[in-house]
MARNU-181105 format. One record per atom (N, C-alpha, C): z, x, y. Coordinates in steps of 0.2 Angstrom, whole numbers, plus 2048, in hexadecimal, padded with zeros to 3 digits. Atoms other than C-alpha are relative to their C-alpha. Layout:
<recs>
ZXY ...
</recs>
This chain:
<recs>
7FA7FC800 946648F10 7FF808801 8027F97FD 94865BF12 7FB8037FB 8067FD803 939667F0E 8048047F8 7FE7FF807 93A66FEFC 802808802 7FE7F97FC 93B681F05 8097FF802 7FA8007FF 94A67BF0B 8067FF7FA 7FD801807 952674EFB 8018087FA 8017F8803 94C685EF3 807804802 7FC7FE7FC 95668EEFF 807802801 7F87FF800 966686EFF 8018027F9 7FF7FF807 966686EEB 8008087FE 7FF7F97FF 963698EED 806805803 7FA7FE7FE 97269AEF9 8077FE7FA 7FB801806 97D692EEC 7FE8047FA 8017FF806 97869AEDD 804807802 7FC7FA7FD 97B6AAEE8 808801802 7F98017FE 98D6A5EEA 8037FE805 8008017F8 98B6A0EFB 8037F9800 7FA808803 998691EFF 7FA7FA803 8058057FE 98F680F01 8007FD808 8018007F9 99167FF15 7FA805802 8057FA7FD 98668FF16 7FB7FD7FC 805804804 979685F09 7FF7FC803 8028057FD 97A676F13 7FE802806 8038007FB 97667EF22 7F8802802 80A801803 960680F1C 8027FA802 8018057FF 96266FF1D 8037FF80A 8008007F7 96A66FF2F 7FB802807 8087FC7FD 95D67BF35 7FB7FD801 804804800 951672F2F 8007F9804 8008057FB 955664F39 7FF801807 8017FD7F9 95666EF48 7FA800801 8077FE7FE 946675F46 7FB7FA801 804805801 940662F43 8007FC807 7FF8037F8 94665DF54 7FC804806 8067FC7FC 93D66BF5C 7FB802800 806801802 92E669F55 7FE7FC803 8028087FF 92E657F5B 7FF7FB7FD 801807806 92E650F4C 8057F9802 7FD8067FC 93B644F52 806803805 7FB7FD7FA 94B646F5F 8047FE7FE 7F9801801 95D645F5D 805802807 7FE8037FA 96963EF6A 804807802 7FB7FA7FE 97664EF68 8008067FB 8027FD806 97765DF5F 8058017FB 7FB804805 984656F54 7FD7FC7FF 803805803 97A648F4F 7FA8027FC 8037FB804 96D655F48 8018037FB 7FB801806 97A65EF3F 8017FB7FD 7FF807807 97F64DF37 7FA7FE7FD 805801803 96E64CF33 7FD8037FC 7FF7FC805 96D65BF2B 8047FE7F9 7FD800802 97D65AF23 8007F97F8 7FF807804 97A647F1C 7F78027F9 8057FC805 96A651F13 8018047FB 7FE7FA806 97465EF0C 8027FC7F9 7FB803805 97E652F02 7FB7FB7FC 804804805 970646EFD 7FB8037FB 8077FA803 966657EF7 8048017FB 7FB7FF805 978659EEC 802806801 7FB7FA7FE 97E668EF6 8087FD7FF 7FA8037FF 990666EF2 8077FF805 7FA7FC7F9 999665F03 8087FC7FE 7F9804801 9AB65FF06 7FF7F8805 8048057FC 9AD64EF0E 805802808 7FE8017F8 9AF64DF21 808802802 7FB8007FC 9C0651F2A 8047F8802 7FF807801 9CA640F28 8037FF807 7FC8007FA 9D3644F39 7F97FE807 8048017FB 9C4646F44 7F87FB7FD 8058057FF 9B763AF3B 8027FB800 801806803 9B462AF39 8017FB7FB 7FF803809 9B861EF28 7F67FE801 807803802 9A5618F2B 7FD8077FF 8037F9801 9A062BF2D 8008037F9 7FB7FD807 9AB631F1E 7FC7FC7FA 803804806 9A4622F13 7FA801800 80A801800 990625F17 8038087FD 8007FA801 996639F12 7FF8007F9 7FE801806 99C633F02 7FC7FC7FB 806803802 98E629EFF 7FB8037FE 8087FC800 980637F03 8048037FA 8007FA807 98B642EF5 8017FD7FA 801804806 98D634EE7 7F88017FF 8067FE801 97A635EEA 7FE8067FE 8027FB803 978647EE9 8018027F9 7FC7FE806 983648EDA 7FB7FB7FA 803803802 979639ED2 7F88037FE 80A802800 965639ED6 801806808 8017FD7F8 964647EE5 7FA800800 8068037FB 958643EF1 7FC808803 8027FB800 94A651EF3 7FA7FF804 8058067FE 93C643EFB 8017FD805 7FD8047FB 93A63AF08 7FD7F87FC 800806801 93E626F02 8037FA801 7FE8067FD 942616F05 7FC7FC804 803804802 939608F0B 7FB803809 8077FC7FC 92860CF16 8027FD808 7FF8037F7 92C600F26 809803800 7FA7FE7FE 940606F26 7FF808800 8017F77FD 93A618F25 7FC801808 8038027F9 92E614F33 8047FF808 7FB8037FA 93A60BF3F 804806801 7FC7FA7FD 94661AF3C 7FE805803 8057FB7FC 93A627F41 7FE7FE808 8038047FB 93261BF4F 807802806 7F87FF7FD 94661DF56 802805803 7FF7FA7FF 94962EF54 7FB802803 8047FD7FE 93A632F5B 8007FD80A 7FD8027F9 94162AF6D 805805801 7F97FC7FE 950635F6D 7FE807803 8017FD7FC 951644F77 7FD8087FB 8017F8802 94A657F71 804804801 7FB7FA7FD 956662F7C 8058017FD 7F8801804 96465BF70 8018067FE 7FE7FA804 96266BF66 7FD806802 8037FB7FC 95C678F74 8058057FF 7FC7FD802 964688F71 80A7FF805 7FC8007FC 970684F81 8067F97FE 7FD806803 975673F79 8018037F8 7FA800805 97B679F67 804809804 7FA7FA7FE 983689F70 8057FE803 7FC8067FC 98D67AF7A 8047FE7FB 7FE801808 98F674F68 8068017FD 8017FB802 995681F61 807803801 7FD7FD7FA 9A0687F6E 8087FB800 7FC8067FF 9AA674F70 8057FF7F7 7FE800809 9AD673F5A 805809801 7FB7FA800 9B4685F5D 8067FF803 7FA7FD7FB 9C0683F6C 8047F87FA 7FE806801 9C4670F63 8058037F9 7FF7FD803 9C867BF53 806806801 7FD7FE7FD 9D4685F5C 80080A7FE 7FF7F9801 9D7699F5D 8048027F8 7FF7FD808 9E069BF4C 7FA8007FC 8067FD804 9D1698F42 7FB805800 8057FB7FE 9C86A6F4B 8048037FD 7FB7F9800 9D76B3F46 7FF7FF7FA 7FE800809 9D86AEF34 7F88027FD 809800803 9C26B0F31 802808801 7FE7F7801 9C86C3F37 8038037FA 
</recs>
């Protein structure tokens, strides 16, 4: 699971007042960097965020759950899953069973690298903004 650095980090953004989206983003990062390393690859850079993201909550970052308009019931129920976990037993460790960690990895490590090339989350980035629409930019002023 994510490094203790990271764990640190976020813990440190929360304590500091910092809202839990800006905590869970170390764990985000951390997944970028993990795709760019080569440690394994992700198909989009939306699916790396959600890899992040499904970290934060199992590490006991306290996010909100998902947008019920734009996700999924099976997205929304695994979200609610990782934070009954974080709020339980938060996950600090990489565990679970040796051949299912394996194969996942074995998978992820077929998937693309470029997913989270600077050009691809500024595409990101850019699509979640326009899709988000110009009122929310006026009201952050």
């Amino acid at each position: 699971m994510p490094d203790k650095e990271t764990v640190q980090a976020a813990r440190r953004d929360l304590a500091e007042g910092k809202s839990p989206s800006t905590a869970a983003g170390e764990f985000v990062r951390e997944e970028i960097d993990h795709v760019r390393e080569g440690k394994h690859g992700a198909r989009s850079a939306k699916q790396a965020i959600a890899i992040g993201l499904s970290k934060a909550r199992r590490a006991g970052i306290p996010l909100g759950e998902p947008n019920p308009k734009t996700t999924s019931a099976e997205t929304r129920k695994k979200a609610a899953q990782d934070s009954r976990r974080g709020k339980e037993d938060p996950v600090t460790s990489e565990e679970g069973s040796t051949k299912r960690r394996r194969a996942r990895l074995k998978a992820m490590k077929r998937e693309p690298k470029t997913s989270v090339s600077r050009a691809a989350l500024s595409r990101q980035a850019k699509s979640t903004a326009r899709k988000r629409g110009q009122t929310v930019h006026r009201k952050a002023k």
